[in-house]
N, CA, C and O atoms as a MOPAC input file, in Angstrom:
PM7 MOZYME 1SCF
protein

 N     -5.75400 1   -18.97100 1     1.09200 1
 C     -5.97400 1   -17.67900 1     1.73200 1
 C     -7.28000 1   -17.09200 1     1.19600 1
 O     -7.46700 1   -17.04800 1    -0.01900 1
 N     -8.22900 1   -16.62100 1     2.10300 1
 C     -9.48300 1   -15.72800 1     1.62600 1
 C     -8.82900 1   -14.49600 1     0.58700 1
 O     -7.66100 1   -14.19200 1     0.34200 1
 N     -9.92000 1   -14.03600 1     0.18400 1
 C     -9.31400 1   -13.10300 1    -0.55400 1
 C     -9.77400 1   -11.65500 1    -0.41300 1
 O     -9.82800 1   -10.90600 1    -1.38800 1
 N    -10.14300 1   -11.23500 1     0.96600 1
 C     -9.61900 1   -10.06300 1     1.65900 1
 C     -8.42500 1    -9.92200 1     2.04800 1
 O     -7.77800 1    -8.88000 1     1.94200 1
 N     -7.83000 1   -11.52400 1     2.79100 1
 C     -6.59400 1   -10.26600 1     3.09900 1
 C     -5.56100 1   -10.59800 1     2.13100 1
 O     -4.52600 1    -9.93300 1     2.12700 1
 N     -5.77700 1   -11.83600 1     1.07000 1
 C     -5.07000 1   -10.95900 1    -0.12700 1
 C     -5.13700 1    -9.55600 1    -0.83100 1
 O     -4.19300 1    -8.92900 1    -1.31200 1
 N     -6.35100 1    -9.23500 1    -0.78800 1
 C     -6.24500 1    -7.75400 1    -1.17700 1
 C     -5.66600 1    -7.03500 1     0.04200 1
 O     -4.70200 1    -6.29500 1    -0.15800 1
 N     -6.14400 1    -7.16800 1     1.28800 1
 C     -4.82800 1    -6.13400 1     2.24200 1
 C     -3.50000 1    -6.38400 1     1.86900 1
 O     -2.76500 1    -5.45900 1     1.52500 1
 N     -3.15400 1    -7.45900 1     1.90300 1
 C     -1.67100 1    -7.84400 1     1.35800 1
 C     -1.42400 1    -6.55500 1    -0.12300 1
 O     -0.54700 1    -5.70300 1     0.01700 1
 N     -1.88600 1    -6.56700 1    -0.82800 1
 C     -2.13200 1    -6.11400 1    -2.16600 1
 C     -1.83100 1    -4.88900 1    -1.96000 1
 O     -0.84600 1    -4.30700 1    -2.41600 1
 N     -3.26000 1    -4.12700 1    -0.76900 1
 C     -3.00700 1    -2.90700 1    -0.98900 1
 C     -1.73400 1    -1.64600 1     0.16700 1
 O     -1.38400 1    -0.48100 1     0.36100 1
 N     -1.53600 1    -3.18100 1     0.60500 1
 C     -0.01500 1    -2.06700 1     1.44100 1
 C      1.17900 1    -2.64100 1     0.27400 1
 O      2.08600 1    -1.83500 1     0.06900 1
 N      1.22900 1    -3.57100 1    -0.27300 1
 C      2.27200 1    -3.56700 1    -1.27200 1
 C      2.07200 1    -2.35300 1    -2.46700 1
 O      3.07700 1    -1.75500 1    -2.85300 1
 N      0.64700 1    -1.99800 1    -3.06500 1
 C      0.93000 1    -1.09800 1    -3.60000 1
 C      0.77700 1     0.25700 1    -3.25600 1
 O      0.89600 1     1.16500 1    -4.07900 1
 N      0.44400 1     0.47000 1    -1.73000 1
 C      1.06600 1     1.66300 1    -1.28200 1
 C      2.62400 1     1.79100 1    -0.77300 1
 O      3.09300 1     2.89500 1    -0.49700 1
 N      3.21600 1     0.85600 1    -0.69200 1
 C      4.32100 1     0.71700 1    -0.60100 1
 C      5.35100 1     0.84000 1    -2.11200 1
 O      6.44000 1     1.38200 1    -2.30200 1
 N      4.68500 1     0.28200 1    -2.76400 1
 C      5.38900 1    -0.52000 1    -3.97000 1
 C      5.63200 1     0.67300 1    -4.70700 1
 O      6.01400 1     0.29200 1    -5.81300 1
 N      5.60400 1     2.31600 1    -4.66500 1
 C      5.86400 1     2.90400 1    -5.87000 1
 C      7.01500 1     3.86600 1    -5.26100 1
 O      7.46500 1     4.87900 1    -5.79500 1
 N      7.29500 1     3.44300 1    -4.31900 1
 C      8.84000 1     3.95200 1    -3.67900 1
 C      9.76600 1     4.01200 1    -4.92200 1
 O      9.70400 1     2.96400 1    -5.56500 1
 N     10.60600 1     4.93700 1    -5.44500 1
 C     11.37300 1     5.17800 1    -6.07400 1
 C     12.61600 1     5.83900 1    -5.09900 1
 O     12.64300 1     6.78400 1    -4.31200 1
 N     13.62800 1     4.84400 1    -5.56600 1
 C     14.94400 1     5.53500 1    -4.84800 1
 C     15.49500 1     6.52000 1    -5.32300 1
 O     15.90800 1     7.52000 1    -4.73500 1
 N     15.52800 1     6.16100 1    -6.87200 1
 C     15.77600 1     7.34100 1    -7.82600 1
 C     15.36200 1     8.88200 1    -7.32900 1
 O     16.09300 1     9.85800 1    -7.49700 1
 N     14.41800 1     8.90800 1    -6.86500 1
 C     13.49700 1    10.45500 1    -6.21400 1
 C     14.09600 1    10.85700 1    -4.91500 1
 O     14.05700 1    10.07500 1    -3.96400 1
 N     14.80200 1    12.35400 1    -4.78900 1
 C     14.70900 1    11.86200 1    -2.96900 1
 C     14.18000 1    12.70100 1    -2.14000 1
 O     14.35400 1    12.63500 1    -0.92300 1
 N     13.34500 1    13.74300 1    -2.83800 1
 C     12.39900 1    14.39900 1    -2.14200 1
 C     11.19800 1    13.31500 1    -1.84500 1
 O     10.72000 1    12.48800 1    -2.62200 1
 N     10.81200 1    13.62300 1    -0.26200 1
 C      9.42100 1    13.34900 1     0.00600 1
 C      8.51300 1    14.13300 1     0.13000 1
 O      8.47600 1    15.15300 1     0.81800 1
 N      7.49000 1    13.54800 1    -0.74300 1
 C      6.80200 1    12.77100 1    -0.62200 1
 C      6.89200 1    12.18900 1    -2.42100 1
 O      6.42000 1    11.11800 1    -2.80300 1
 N      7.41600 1    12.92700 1    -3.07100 1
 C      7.99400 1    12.36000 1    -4.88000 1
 C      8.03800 1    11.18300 1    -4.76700 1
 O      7.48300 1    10.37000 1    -5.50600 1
 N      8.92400 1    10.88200 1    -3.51800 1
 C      9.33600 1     9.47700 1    -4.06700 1
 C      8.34700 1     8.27300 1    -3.67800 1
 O      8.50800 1     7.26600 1    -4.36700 1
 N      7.68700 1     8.22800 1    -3.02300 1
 C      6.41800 1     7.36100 1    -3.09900 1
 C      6.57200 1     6.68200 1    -1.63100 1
 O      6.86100 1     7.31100 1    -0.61400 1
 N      6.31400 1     5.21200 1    -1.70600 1
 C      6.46300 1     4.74700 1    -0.82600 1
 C      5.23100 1     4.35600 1     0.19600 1
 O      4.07000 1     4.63500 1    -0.10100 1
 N      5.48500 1     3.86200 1     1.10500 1
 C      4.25800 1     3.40100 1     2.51600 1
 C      3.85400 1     4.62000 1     2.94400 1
 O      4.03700 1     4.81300 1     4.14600 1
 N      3.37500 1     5.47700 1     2.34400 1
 C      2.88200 1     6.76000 1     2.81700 1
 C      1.36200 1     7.50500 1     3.32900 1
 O      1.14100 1     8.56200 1     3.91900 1
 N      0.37100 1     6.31700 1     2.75600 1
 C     -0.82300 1     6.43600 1     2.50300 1
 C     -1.75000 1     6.86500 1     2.06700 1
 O     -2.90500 1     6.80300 1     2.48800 1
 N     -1.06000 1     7.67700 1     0.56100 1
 C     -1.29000 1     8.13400 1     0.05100 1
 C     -2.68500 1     7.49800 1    -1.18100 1
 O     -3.27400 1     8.12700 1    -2.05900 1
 N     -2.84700 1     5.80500 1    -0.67800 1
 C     -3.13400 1     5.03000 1    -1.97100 1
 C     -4.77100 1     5.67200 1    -1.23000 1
 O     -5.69400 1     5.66400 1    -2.04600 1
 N     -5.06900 1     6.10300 1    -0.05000 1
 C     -7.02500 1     6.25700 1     0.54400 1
 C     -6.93900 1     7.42200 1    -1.02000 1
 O     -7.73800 1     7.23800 1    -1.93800 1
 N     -6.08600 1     8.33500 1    -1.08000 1
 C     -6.96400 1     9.57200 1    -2.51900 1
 C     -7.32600 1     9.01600 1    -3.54000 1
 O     -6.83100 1     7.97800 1    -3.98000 1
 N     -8.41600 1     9.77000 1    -4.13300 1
 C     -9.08200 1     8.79700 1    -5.02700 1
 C     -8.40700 1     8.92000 1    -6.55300 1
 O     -8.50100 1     8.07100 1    -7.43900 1
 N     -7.62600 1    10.33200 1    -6.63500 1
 C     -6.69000 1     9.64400 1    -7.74900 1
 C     -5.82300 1     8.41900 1    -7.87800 1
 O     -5.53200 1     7.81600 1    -8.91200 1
 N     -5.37100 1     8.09600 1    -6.31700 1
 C     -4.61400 1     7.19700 1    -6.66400 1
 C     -5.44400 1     6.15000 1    -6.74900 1
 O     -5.35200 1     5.52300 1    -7.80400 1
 N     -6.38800 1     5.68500 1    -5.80500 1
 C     -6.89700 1     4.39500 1    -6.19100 1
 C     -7.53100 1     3.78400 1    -7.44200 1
 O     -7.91100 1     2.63400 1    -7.66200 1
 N     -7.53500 1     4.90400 1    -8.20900 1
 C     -8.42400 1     5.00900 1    -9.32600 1
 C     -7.43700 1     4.52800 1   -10.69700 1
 O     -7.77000 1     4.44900 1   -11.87900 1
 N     -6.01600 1     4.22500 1   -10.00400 1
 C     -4.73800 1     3.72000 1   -10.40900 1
 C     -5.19400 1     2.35400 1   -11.85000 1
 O     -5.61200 1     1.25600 1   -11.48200 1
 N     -5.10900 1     2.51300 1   -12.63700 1
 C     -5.48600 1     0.98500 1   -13.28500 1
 C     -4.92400 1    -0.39600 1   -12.41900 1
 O     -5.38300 1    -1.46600 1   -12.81900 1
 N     -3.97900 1    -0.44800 1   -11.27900 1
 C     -3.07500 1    -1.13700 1   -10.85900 1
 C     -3.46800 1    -1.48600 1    -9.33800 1
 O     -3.04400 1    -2.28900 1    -8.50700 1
 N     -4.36400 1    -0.61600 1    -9.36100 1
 C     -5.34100 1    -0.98400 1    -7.91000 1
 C     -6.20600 1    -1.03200 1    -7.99800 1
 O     -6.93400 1    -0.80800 1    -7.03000 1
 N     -6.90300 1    -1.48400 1    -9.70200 1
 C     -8.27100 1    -2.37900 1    -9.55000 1
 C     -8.78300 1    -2.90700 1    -8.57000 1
 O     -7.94400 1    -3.45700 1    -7.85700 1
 N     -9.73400 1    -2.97600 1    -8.24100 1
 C    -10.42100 1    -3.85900 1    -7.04900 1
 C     -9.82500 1    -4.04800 1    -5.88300 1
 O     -9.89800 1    -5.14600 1    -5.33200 1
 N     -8.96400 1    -2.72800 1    -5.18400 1
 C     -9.09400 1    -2.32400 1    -4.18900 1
 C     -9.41200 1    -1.56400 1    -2.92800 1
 O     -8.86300 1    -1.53000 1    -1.82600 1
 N    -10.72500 1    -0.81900 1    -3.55500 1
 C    -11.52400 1     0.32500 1    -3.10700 1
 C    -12.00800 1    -0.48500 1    -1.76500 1
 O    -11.99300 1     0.00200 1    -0.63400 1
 N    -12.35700 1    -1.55400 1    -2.03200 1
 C    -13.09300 1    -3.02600 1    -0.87200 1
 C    -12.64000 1    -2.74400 1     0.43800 1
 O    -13.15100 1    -2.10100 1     1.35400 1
 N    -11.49000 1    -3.40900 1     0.32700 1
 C    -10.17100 1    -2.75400 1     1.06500 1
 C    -10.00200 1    -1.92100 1     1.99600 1
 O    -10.04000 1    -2.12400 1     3.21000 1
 N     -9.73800 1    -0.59700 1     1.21400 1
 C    -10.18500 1     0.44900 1     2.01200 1
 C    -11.13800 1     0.87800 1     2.33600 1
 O    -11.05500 1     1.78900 1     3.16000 1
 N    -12.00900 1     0.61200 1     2.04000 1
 C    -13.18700 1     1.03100 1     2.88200 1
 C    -13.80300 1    -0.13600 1     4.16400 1
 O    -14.79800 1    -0.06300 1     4.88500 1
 N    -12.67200 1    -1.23600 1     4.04500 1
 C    -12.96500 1    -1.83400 1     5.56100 1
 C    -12.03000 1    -1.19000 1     6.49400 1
 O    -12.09400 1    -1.13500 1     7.72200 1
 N    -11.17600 1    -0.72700 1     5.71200 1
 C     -9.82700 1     0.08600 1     6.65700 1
 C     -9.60400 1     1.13500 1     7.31200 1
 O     -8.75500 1     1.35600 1     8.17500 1
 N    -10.96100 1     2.24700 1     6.56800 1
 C    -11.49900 1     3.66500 1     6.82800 1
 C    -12.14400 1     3.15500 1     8.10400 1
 O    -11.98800 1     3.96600 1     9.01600 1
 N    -12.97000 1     1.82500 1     8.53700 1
 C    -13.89700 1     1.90400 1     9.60600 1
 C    -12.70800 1     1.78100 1    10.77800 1
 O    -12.95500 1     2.19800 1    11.90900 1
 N    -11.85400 1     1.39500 1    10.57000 1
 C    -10.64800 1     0.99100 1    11.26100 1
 C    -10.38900 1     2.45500 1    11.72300 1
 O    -10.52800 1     2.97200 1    12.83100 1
 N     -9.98700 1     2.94500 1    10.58000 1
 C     -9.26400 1     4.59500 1    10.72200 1
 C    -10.03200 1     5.10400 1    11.42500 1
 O     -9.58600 1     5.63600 1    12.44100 1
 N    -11.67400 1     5.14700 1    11.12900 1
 C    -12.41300 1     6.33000 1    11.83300 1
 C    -12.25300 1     6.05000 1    13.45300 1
 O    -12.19300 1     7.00500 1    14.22700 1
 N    -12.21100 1     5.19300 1    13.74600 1
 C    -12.33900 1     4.38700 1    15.07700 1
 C    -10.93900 1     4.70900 1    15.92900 1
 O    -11.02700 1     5.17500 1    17.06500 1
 N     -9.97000 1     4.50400 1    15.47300 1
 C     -8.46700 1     4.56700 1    15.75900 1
 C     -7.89100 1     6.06000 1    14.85500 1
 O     -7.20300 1     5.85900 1    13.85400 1
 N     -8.16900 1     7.33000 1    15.21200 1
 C     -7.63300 1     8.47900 1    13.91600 1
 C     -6.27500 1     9.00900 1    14.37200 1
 O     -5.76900 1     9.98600 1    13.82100 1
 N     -5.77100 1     8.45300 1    15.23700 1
 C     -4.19000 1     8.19800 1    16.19800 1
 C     -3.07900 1     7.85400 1    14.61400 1
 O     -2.18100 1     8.53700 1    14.12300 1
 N     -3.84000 1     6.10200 1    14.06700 1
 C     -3.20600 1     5.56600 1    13.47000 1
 C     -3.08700 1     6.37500 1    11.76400 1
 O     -4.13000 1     6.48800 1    11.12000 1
 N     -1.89300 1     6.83100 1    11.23100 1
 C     -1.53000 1     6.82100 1     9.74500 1
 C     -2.17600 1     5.90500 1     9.03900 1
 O     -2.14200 1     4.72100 1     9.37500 1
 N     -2.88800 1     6.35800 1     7.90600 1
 C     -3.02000 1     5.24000 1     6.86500 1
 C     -1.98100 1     4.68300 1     6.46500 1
 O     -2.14000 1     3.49200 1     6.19800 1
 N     -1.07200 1     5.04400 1     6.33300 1
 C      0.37400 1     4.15800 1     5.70500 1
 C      0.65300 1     3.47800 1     6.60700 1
 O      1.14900 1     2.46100 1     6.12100 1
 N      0.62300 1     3.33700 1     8.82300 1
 C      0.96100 1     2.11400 1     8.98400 1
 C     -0.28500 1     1.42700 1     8.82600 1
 O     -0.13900 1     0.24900 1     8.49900 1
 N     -1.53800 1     1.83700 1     8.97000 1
 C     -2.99200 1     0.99600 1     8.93800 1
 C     -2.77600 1    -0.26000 1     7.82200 1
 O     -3.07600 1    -1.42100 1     8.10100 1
 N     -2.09500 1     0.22800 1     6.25200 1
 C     -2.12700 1    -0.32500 1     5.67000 1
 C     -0.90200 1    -1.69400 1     5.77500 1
 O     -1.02700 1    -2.85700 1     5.39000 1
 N      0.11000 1    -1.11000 1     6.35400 1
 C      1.00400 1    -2.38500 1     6.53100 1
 C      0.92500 1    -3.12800 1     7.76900 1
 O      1.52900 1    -4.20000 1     7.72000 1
 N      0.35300 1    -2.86600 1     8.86400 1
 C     -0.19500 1    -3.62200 1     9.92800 1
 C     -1.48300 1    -4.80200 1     9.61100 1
 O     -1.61100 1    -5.83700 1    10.26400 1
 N     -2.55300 1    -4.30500 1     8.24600 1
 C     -3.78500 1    -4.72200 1     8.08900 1
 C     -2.65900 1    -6.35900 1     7.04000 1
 O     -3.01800 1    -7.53200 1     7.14900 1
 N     -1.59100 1    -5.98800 1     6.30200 1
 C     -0.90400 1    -6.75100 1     5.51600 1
 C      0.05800 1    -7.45900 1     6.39000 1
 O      0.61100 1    -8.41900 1     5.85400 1
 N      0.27500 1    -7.28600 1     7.21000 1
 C      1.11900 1    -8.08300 1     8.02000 1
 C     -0.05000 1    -9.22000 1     9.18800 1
 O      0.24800 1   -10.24700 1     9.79800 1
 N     -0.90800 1    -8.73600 1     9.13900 1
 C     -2.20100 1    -9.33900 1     9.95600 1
 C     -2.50500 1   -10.43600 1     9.11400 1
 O     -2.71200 1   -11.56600 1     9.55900 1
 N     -2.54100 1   -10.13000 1     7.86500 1
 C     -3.67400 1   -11.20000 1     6.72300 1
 C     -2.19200 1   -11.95100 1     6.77900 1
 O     -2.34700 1   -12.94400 1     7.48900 1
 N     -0.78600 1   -11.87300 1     6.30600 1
 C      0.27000 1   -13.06900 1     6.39000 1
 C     -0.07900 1   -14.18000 1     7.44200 1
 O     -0.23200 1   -15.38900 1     7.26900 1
 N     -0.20200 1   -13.06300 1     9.11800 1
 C     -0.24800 1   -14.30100 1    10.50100 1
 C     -1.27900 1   -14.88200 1     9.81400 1
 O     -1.17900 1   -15.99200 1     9.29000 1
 N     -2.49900 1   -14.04200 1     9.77400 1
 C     -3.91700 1   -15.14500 1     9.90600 1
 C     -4.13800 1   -16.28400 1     8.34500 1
 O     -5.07500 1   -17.05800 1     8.14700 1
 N     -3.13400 1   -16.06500 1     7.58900 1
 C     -2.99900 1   -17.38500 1     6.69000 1
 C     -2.25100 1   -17.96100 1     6.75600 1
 O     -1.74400 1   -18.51300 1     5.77900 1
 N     -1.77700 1   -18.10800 1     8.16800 1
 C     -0.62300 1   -19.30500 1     8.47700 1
 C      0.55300 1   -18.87500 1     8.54500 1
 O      1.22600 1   -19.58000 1     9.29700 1
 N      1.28400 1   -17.76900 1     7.95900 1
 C      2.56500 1   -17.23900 1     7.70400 1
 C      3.21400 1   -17.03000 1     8.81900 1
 O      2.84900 1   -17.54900 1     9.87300 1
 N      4.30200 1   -16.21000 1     8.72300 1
 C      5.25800 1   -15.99900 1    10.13400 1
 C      4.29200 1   -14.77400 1    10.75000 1
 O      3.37500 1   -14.27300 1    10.10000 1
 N      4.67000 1   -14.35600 1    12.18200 1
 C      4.51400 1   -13.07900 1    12.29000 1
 C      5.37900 1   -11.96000 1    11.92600 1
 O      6.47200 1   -11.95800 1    12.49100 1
 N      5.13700 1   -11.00200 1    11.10600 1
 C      5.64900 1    -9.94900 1    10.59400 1
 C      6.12000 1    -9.03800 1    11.64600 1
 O      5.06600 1    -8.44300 1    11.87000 1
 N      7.02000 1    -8.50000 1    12.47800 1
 C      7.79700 1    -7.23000 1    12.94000 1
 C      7.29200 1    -6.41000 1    12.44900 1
 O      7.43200 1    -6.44900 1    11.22600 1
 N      6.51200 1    -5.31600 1    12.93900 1
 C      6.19600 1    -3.93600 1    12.41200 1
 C      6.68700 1    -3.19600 1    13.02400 1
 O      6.69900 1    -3.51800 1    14.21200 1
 N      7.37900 1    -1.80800 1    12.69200 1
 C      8.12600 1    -0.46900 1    13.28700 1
 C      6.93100 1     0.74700 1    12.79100 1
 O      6.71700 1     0.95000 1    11.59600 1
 N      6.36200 1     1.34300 1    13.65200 1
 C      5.54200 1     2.02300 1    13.63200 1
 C      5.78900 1     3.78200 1    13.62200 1
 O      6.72400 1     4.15100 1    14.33200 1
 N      5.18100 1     4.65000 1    13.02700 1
 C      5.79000 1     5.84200 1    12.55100 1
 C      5.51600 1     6.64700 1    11.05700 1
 O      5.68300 1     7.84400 1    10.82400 1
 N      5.16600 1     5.86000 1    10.37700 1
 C      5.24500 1     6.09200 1     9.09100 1
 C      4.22000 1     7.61900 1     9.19300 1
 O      3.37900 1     7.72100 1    10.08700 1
 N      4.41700 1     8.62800 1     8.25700 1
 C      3.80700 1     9.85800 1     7.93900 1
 C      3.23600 1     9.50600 1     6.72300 1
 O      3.79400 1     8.86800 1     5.83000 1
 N      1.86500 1    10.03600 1     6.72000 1
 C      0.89200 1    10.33900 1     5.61200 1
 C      1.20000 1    11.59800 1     4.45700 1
 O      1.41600 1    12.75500 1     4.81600 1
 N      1.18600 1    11.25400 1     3.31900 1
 C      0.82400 1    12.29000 1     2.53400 1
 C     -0.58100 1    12.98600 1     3.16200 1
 O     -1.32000 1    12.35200 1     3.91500 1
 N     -0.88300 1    14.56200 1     2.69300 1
 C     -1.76800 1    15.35200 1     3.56300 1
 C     -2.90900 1    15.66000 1     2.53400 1
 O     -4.02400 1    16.10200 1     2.80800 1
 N     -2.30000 1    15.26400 1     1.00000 1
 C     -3.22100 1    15.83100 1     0.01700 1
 C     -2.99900 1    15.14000 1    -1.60600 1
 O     -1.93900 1    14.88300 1    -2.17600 1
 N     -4.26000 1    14.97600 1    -2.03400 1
 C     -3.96500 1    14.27700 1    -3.49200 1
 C     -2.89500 1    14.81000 1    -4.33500 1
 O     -2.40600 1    14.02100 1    -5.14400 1
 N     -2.57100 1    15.66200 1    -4.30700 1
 C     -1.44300 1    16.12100 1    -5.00700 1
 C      0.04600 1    15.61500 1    -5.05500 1
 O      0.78700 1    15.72100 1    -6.03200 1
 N      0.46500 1    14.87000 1    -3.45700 1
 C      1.39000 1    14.59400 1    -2.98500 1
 C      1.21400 1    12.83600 1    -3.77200 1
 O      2.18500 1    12.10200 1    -3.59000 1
 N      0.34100 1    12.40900 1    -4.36900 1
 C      0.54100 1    10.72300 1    -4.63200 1
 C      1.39800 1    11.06300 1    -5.97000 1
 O      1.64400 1    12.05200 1    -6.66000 1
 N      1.83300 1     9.14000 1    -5.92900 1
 C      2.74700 1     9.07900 1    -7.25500 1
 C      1.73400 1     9.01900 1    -8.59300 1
 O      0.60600 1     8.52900 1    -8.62400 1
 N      2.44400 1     9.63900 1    -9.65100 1
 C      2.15000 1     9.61400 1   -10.96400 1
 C      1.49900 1     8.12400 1   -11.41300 1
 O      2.04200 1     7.04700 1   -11.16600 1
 N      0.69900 1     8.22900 1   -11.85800 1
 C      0.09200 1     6.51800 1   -12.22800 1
 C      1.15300 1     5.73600 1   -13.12300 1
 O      1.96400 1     6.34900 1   -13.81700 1
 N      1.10700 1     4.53600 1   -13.07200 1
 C      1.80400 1     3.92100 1   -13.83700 1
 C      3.55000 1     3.23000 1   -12.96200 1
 O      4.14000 1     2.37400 1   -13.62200 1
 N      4.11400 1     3.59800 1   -11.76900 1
 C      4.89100 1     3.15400 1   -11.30100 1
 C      4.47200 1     1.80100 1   -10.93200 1
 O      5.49500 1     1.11900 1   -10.99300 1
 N      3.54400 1     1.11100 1   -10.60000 1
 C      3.09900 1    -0.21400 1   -10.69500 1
 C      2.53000 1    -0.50200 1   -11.83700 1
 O      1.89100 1     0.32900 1   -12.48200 1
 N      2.73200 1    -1.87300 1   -12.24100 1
 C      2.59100 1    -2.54400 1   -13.66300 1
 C      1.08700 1    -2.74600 1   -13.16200 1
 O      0.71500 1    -2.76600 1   -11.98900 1
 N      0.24700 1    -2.90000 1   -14.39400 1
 C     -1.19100 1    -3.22700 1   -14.31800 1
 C     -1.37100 1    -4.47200 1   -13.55500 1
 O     -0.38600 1    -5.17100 1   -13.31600 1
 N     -2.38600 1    -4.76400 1   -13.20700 1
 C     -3.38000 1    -5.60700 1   -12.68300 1
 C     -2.28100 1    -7.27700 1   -13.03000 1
 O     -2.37300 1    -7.86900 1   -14.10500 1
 N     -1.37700 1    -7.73600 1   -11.93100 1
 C     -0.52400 1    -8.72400 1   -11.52800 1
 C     -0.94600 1    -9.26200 1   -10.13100 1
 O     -1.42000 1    -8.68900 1    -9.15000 1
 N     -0.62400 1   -10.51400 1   -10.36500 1
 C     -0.63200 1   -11.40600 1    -8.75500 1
 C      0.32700 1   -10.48000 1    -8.37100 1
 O      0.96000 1    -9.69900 1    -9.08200 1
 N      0.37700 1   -10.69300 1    -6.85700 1
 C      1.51200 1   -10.03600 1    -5.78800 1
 C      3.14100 1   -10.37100 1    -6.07400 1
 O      4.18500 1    -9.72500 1    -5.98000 1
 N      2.72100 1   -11.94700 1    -6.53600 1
 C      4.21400 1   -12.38600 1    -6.63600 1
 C      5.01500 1   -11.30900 1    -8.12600 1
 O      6.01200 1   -10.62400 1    -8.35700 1
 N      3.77700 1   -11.78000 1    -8.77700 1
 C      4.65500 1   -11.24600 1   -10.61100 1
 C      4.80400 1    -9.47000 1    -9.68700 1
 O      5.96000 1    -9.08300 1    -9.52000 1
 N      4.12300 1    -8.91900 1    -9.37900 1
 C      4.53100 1    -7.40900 1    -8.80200 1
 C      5.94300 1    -7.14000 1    -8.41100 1
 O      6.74900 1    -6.32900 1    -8.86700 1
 N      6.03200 1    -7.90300 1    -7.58300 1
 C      7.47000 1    -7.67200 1    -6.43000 1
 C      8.21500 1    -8.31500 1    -7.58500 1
 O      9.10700 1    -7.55800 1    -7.96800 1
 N      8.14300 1    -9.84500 1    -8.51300 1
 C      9.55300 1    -9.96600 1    -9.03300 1
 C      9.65200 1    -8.74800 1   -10.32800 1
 O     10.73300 1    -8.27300 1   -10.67900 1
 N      8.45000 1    -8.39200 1   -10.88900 1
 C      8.79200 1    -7.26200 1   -11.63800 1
 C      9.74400 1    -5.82900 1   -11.11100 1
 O     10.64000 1    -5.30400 1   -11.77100 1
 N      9.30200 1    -5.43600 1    -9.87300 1
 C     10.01900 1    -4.24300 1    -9.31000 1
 C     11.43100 1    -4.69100 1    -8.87500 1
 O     12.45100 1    -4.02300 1    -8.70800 1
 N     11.23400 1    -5.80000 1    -8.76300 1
 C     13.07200 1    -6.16700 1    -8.73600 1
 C     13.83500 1    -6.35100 1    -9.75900 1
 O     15.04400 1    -6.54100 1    -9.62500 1
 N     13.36300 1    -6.32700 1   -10.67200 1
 C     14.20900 1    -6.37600 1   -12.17000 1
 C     14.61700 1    -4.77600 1   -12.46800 1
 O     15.56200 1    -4.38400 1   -13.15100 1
 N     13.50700 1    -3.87600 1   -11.66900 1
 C     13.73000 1    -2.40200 1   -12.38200 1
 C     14.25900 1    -2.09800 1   -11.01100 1
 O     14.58900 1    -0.91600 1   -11.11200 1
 N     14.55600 1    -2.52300 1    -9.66800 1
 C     15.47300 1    -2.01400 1    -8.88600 1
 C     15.30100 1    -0.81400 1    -8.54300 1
 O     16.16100 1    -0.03400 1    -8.13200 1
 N     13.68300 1    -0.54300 1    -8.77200 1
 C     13.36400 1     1.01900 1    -7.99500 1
 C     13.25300 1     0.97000 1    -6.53600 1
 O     13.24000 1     2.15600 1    -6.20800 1
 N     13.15000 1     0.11700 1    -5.27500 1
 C     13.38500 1     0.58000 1    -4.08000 1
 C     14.24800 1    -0.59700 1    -3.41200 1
 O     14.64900 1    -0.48800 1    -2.25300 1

């Protein structure tokens, strides 16, 4: 796989990935929200070297401003699976944006700088979403 759309892969898992069930106010609890474009969050130690990313995704956004960053980001990750051979991914479309940096998660709900795989089997050991 190139390694753009491993980083798309990357960066809808970790806009996805800090969903806490534990939380059940939204926008607290994290999640596919799209919250990861603010620059506190990207600035995440855990989304190293994914600024790239989004800023191929913003040309997307500016073009299409219909579409949420939170589905932009899991449509752009379900795209890079087809186009490296994978299944096609089902997407359900809808997702709501956080409106303001304030609304992202606290740093640190994703473990530092991991392949995709060690990510997901780590968040399944702690059973946060």
């Amino acid at each position: 796989m190139r390694p753009f759309p491993l980083k798309q892969l990357r960066l809808a898992w970790h806009d996805a990935g800090t969903y806490n069930k534990n939380i059940e106010e939204w926008p607290l609890r994290g999640g596919a929200n799209g919250s990861l474009r603010f620059e506190i969050e990207i600035k995440h130690a855990a989304n190293a070297g994914l600024v790239n990313a989004l800023k191929l995704l913003q040309l997307i956004k500016d073009k299409y401003s219909g579409v949420t960053y939170a589905d932009l980001f899991q449509l752009a990750s379900a795209t890079a699976v087809e186009e490296a051979g994978g299944p096609k991914i089902p997407i359900k479309y809808g997702r709501v944006d956080v409106s303001e940096p304030e609304q992202c998660p606290e740093e640190g709900r994703l473990p530092g700088k991991l392949t995709v795989k060690e990510e997901i089997s780590n968040s399944k050991k702690k059973q946060v979403w």
